[in-house]
GUMI-283205 format. One record per residue (C-alpha): x negated, y, z negated; residue in three letters. Coordinates in steps of 0.1 Angstrom, whole numbers, plus 5000, padded with zeros to 4 digits. Layout:
BEGIN
ATOM   xx   yy   zz   r
ATOM    X    Y    Z ala
...
This chain:
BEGIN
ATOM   xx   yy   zz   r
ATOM 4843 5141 5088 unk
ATOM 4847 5101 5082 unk
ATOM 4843 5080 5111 unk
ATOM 4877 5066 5108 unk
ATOM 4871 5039 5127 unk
ATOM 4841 5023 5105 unk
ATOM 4870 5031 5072 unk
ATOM 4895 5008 5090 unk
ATOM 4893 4970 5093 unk
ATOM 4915 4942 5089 unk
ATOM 4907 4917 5058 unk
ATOM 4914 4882 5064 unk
ATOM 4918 4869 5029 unk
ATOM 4940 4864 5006 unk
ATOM 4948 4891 4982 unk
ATOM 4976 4898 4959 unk
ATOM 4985 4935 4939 unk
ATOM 4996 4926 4905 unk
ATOM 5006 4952 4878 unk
ATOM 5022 4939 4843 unk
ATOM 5012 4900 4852 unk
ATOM 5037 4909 4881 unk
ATOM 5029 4901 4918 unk
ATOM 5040 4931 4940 unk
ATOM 5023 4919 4977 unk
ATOM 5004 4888 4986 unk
ATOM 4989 4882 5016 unk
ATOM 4967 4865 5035 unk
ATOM 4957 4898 5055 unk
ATOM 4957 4931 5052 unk
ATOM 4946 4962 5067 unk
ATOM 4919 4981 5046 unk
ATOM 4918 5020 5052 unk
ATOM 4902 5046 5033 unk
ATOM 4889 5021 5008 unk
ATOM 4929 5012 5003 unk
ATOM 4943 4977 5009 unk
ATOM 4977 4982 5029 unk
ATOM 5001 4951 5025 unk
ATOM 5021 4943 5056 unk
ATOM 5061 4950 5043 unk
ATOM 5068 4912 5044 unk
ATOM 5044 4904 5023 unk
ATOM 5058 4932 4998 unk
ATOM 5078 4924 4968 unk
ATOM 5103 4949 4974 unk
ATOM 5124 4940 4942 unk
ATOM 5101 4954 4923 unk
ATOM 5098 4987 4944 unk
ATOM 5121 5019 4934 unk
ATOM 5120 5047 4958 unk
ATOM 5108 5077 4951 unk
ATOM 5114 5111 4963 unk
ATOM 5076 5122 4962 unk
ATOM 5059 5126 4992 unk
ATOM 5021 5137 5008 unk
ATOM 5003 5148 5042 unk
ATOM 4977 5130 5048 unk
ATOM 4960 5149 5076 unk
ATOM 4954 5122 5101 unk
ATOM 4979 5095 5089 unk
ATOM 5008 5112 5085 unk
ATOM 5037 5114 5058 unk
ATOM 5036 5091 5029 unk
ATOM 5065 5079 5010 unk
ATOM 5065 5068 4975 unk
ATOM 5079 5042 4956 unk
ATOM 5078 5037 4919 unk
ATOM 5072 4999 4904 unk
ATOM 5094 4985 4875 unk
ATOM 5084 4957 4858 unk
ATOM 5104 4941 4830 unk
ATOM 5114 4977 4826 unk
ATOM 5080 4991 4826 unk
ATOM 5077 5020 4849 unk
ATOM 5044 5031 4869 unk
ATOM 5053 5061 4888 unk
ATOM 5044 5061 4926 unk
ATOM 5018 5036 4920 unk
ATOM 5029 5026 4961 unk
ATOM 5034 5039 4990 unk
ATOM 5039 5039 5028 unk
ATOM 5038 5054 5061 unk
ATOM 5066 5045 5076 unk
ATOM 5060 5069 5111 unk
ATOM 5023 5075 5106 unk
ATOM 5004 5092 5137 unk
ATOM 4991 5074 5165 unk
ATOM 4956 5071 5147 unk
ATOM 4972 5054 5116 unk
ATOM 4999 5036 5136 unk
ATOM 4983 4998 5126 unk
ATOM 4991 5008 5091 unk
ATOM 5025 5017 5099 unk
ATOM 5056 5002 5073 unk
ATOM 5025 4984 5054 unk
ATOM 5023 4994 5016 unk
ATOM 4993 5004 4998 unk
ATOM 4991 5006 4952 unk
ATOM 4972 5028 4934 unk
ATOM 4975 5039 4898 unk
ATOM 4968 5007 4879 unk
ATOM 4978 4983 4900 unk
ATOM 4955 4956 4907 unk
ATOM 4944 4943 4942 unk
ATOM 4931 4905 4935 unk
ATOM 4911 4884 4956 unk
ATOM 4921 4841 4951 unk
């Protein structure tokens, strides 16, 4: 198994996840698990976010809920997602948002 604690670190620079020339989450930090940059929600563009009614188990973070992003009208199915009550292990990660699918994370 993954030491899970070497797969988890905070970043501390400033990234944003673009998709379509659009900027879904900037920040200045975020927490970096499982190779996956996770957004804290205030730094989410959340306008751009559709909920979706997928979800996944992750076996030691939890639950994940996913949200669809729409872009001029442009769709990219559950390209994001959360864990909005992750377990204890995951809980720093918990409400932050994390892309896949396309989506860009970009170092400034």
């Amino acid at each position: 198994m993954i030491d899970r604690i070497t797969s988890m670190r905070k970043r501390q620079r400033h990234l944003r996840a673009v998709w379509e020339e659009a900027t879904l989450a900037e920040a200045e930090g975020t927490q970096r698990v499982d190779g996956r940059d996770y957004f804290p929600p205030d730094a989410v563009n959340w306008d751009l976010l559709q909920p979706s009614e997928h979800v996944s188990v992750c076996p030691w973070k939890g639950v994940a809920s996913y949200y669809d992003v729409v872009v001029d009208g442009h769709r990219l199915e559950r390209a994001a997602w959360t864990y909005e009550t992750p377990s204890h292990a995951a809980r720093h990660i918990g409400g932050h948002v994390a892309f896949w699918r396309g989506v860009q994370v970009v170092s400034d």
